[in-house]
C-alpha positions in Angstrom: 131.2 87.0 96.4 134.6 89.1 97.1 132.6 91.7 98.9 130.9 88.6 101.1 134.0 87.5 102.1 135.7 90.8 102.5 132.7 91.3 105.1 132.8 87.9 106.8 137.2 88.7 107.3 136.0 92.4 108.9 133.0 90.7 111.4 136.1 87.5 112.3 138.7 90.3 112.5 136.4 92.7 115.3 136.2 89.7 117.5 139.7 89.0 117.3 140.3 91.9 119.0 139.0 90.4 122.1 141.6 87.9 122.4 143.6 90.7 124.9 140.5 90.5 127.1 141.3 86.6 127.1 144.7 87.6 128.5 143.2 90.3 131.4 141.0 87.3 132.6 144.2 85.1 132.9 146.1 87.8 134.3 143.3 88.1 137.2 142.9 84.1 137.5 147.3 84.2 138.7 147.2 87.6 140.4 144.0 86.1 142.3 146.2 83.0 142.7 149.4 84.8 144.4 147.4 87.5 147.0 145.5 84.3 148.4 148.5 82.5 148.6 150.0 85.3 150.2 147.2 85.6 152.6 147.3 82.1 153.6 151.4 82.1 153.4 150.9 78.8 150.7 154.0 77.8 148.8 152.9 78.0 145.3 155.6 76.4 143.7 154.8 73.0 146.3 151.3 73.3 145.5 151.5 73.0 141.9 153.9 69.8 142.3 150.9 68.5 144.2 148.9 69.1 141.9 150.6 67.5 138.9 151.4 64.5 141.0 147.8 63.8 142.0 145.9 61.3 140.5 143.1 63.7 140.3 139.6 61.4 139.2 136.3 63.2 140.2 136.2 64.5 142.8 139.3 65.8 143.6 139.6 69.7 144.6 142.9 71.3 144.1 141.7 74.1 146.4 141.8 71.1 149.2 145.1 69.3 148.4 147.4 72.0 147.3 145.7 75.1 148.2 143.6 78.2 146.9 146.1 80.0 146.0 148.1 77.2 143.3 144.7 76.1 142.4 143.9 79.3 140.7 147.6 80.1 139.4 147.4 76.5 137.9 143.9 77.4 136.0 145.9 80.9 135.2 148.6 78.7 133.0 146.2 76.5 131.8 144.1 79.0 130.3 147.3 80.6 128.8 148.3 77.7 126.9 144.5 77.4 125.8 145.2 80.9 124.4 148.9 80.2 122.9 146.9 76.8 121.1 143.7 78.7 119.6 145.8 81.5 118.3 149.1 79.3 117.2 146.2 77.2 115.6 144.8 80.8 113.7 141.1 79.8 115.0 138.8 82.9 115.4 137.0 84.1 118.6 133.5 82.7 118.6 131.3 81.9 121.3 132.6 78.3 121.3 136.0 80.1 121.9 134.8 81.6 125.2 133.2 78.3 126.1 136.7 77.0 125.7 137.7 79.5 128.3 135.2 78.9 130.9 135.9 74.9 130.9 139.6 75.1 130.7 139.8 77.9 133.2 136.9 76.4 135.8 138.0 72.7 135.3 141.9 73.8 136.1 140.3 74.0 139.6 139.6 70.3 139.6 140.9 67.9 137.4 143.3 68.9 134.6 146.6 70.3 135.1 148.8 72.1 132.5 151.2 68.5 132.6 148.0 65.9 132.1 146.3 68.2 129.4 149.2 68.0 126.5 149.1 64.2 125.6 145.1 64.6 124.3 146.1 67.6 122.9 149.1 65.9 120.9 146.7 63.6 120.1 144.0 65.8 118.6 147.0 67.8 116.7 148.2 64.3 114.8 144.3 63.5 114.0 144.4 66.7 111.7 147.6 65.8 110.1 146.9 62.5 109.7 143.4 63.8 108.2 145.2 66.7 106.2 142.4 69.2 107.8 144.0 72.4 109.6 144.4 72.7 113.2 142.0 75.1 113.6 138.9 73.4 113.2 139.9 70.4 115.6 142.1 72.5 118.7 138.5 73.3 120.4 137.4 69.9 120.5 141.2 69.0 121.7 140.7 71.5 124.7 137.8 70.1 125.9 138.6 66.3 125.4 140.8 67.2 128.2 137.8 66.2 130.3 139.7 62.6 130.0 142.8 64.2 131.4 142.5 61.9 134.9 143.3 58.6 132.8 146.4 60.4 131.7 147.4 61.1 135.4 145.8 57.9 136.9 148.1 56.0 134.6 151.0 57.9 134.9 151.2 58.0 138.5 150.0 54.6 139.7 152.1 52.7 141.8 152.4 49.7 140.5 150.7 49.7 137.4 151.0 51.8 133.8 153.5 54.4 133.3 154.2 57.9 132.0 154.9 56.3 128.6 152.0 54.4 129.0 150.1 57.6 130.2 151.3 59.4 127.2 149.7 57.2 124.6 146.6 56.6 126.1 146.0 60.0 126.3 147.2 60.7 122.2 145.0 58.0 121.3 142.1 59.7 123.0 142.8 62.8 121.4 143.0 61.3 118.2 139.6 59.9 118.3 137.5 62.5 119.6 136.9 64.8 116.8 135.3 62.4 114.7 133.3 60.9 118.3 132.1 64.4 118.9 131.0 65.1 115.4 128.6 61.8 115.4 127.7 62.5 119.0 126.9 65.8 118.4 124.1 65.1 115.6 121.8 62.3 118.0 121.5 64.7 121.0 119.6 67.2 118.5 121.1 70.6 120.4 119.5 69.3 123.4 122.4 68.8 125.5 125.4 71.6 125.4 127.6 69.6 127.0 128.2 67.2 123.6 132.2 66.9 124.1 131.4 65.9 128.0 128.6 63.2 126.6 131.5 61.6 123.7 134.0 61.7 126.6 132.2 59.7 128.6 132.0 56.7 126.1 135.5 56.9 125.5 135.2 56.4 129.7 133.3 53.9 129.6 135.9 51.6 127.0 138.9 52.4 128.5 137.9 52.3 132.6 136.8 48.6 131.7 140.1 47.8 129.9 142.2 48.8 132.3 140.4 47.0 135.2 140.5 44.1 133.2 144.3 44.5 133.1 144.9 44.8 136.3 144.2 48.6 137.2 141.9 49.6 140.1 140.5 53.4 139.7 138.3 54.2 142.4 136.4 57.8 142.8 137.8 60.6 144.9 135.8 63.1 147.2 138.2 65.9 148.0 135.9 68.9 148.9 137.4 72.1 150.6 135.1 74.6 152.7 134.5 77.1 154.0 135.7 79.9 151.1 132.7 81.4 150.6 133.9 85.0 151.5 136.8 84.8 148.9 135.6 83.3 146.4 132.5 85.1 146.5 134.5 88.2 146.3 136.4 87.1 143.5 133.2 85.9 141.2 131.0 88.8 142.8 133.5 91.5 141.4 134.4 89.7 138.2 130.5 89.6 137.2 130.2 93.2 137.9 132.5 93.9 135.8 131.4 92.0 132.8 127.6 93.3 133.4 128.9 96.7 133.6 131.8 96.6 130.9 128.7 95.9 128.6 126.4 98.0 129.1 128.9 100.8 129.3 132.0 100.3 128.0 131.7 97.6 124.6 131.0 100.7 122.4 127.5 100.0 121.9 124.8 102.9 123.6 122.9 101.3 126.7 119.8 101.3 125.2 121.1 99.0 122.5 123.6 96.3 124.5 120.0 95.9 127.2 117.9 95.4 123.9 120.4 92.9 122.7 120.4 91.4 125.7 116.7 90.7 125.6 116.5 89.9 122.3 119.4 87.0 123.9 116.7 86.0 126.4 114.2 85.2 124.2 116.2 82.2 122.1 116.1 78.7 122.9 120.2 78.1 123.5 119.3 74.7 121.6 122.9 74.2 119.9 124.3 75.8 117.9 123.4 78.9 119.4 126.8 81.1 119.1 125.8 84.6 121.4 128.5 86.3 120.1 128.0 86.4 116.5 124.0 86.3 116.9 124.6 89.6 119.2 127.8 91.0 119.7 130.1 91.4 122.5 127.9 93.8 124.7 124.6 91.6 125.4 127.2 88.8 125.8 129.4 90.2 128.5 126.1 91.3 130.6 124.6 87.4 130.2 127.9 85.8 131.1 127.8 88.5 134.2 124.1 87.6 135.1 124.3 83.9 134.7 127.4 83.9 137.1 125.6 85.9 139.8 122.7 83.6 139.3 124.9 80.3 139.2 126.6 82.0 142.8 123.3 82.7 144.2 121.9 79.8 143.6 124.5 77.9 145.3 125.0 80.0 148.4 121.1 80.1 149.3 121.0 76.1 149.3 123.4 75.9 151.3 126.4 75.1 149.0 130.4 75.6 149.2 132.3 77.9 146.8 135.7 76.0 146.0 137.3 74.6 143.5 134.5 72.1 141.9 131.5 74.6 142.3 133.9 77.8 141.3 134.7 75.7 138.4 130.9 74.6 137.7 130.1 78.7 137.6 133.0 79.7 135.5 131.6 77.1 132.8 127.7 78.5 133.7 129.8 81.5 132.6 131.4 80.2 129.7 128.6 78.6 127.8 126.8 82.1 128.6 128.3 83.3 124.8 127.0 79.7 123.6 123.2 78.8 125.0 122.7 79.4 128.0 120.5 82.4 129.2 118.5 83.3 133.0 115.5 82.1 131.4 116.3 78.7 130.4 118.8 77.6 133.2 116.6 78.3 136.4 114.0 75.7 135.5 116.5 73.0 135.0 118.4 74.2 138.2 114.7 74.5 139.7 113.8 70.3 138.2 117.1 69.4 140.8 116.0 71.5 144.0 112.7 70.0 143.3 114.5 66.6 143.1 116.3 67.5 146.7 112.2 67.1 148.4 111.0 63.9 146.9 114.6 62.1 146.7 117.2 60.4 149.4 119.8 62.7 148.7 120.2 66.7 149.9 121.3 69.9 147.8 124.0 69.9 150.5 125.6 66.8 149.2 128.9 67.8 146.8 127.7 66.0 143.7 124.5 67.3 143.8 125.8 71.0 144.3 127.8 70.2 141.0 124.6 68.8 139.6 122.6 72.2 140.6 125.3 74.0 138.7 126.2 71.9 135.2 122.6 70.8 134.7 122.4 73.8 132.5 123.8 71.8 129.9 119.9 70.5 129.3 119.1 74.2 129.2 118.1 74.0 125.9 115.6 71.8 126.5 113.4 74.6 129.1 114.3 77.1 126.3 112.5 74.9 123.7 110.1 73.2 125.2 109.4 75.3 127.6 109.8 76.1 131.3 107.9 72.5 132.2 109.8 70.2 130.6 112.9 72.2 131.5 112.3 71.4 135.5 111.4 67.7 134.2 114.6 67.7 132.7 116.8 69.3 135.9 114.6 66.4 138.0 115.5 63.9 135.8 119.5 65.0 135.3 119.4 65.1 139.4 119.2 61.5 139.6 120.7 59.9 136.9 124.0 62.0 137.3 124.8 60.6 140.7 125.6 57.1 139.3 127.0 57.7 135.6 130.4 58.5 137.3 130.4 55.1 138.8 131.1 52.8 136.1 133.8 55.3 134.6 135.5 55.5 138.2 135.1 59.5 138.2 137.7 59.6 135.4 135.5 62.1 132.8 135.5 65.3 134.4 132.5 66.4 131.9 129.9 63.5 134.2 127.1 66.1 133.9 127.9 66.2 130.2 127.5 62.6 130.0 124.5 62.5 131.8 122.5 65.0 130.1 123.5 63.9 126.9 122.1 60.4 128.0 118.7 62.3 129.5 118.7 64.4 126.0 118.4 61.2 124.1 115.7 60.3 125.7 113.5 63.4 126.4 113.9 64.7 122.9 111.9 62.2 121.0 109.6 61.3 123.7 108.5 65.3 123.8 108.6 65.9 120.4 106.2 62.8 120.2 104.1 64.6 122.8 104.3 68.0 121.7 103.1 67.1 118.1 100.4 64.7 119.0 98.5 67.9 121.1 99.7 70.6 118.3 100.2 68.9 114.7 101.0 72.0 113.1 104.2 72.2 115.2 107.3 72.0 113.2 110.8 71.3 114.3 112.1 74.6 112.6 109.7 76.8 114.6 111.7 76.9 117.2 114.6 78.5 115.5 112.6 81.6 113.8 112.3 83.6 116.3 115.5 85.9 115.3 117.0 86.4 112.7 120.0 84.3 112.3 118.8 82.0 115.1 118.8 78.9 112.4 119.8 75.2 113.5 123.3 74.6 111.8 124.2 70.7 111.5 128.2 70.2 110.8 129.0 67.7 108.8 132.3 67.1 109.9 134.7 68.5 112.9 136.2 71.2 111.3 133.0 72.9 110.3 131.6 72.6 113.7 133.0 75.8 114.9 134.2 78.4 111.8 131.6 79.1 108.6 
């Protein structure tokens, strides 16, 4: 047992020496920040008091009411205090940690701020010492109930109704209950939607929008959209991709051969949840997935006609993210392929800004093309293409995680109905053949929070 544990210290303690890497990307994210506010001669300081003083309910793009340049140096400092929290907290690097990293960094673009992220978070840290369970094991699911953050704003800054005191609890008490929402909501989607935080969020949504209509508030949905960056934020997500498919093939200490056959090995797993990339495969296949999937999330966008700003920047940096936790090339272009095939038959275009979100963040449902199979993987996209455009309605835009919501609610659904399907043409199909395919590649259920992300 002492020399299990003296291993399982050594394999935590190698990828918590990639916490510095953390710090490069937030070091890029502010020095990106300040050249294109240079370039556009923006007042940084001005456009981060716009930011924090915006009620900021989907969609509402930073890039479009305070500029590119505060926009980016505002997802800079919120990814730094994500950092400061995971490692005041003493969690370990994981592939959930990098998933942390892609939402808090890409979301910064659009919705949270580093003032309208700390009352959830309070709340989340007096959940675990109310429970007696250490910080650790609940700060992840803290970060990403941020996802509420526009009720803390919305309420804070309307004229006329609520306060900042009032904004303040609200957004504790949110905090406080999520860990214990996610952990139940995370066992009835059966790994088929990686978005599981963004699917409990919007619940909580859809209580408290209600409540405060019903005393006296009136939330309505925003669509701030900025154009016409395509050249520099291409630039900007064209070079960082490189980078990462380069750094590991060549550079993660790992011969070529060996990070390209991990990374094939990677393509050949479902990404049904929990699927952690980094432990399953190491840094080097990792780094060249998260690279791929970006250009691929990019791509995609640009050739249907799409914007790159702060919404669609954001939706690739979590395609980016969730790259160390699920998602693969092979099991997000059906899904994305199910909502350009929704674009021909439905009265909406892949030109309109919720559906270019939709295009990007239906790879949470990824899982389902990657266990299924490619068919029911495009039925899925189709599916998530529609029902997405009106689950932000009844929660006034204020979950930022919508997609999350939705494809939690399409997950529900698809996974019984298929699995009714799929055993009543092939009996001797099992539910755990799926997960043999690897070693390692074994469906984990938590029983609680804390257990969701360490061993």
């Amino acid at each position: 047992m002492g020399v299990f544990h003296l291993l399982h210290h050594e394999h935590q303690a190698r990828y918590d020496k990639m916490f510095p890497y953390l710090w490069v990307y937030t070091v890029l994210l502010a020095l990106a920040g300040l050249l294109m506010g240079l370039v556009s001669h923006e007042n940084i300081l001005r456009g981060l008091y716009i930011i924090v003083t915006t009620e900021d309910a989907l969609i509402t793009d930073y890039v479009l009411v305070a500029g590119p340049g505060a926009a980016l140096v505002n997802s800079a400092i919120v990814t730094a205090i994500s950092i400061c929290l995971l490692y005041a907290a003493g969690d370990t690097l994981n592939g959930m940690t990098l998933v942390e990293m892609g939402l808090m960094s890409g979301f910064s673009l659009f919705g949270k701020n580093f003032v309208n992220i700390w009352p959830i978070l309070a709340g989340t840290w007096l959940y675990a010492k109310v429970r007696r369970e250490p910080l650790a094991g609940n700060i992840g699911i803290g970060l990403m109930a941020t996802a509420l953050a526009p009720i803390v704003s919305y309420i804070a800054l309307d004229n006329g109704w609520g306060g900042p005191v009032e904004g303040v609890l609200v957004g504790a008490a949110i905090g406080f209950i999520m860990p214990p929402l996610a952990s139940y909501t995370y066992r009835i989607q059966n790994g088929m939607n990686l978005y599981n935080v963004g699917f409990a969020c919007g619940l909580v949504a859809l209580v408290c929008v209600p409540l405060m209509a019903s005393l006296g508030a009136d939330p309505t949905t925003h669509y701030r959209w900025a154009k016409g960056y395509e050249i520099p934020f291409g630039l900007m997500l064209g070079i960082l991709c490189v980078i990462l498919i380069v750094g590991g093939l060549f550079f993660a200490k790992r011969p070529v051969w060996a990070a390209w056959a991990g990374y094939r090995r990677l393509l050949q797993t479902s990404g049904r949840a929990p699927s952690d990339y980094l432990r399953m495969f190491g840094p080097a296949p990792v780094c060249v997935n998260i690279g791929v999937n970006g250009l691929l999330g990019m791509a995609f966008l640009l050739l249907t006609g799409g914007d790159l700003n702060g919404p669609t920047v954001g939706g690739i940096l979590t395609i980016m993210g969730f790259s160390a936790f699920g998602k693969h090339a092979f099991n997000i272009l059906p899904v994305m392929g199910g909502v350009a095939l929704g674009s021909v038959v439905m009265d909406w275009s892949l030109t309109d800004s919720a559906v270019q979100l939709a295009c990007l963040f239906c790879t949470t449902l990824a899982p389902v093309a990657g266990y299924f199979g490619w068919g029911y993987g495009v039925l899925a996209g189709f599916l998530h293409s529609s029902v997405v455009l009106y689950t932000g309605s009844p929660v006034a835009g204020m979950n930022l995680y919508n997609n999350g919501f939705s494809g939690g609610l399409i997950a529900i659904v698809l996974y019984p109905t298929i699995m009714a399907i799929a055993r009543h043409r092939k009996p001797v199909l099992q539910e755990e053949d799926y997960f043999d395919q690897l070693e390692g590649d074994r469906p984990v259920v938590p029983p609680d929070p804390h257990t969701m992300r360490e061993e």
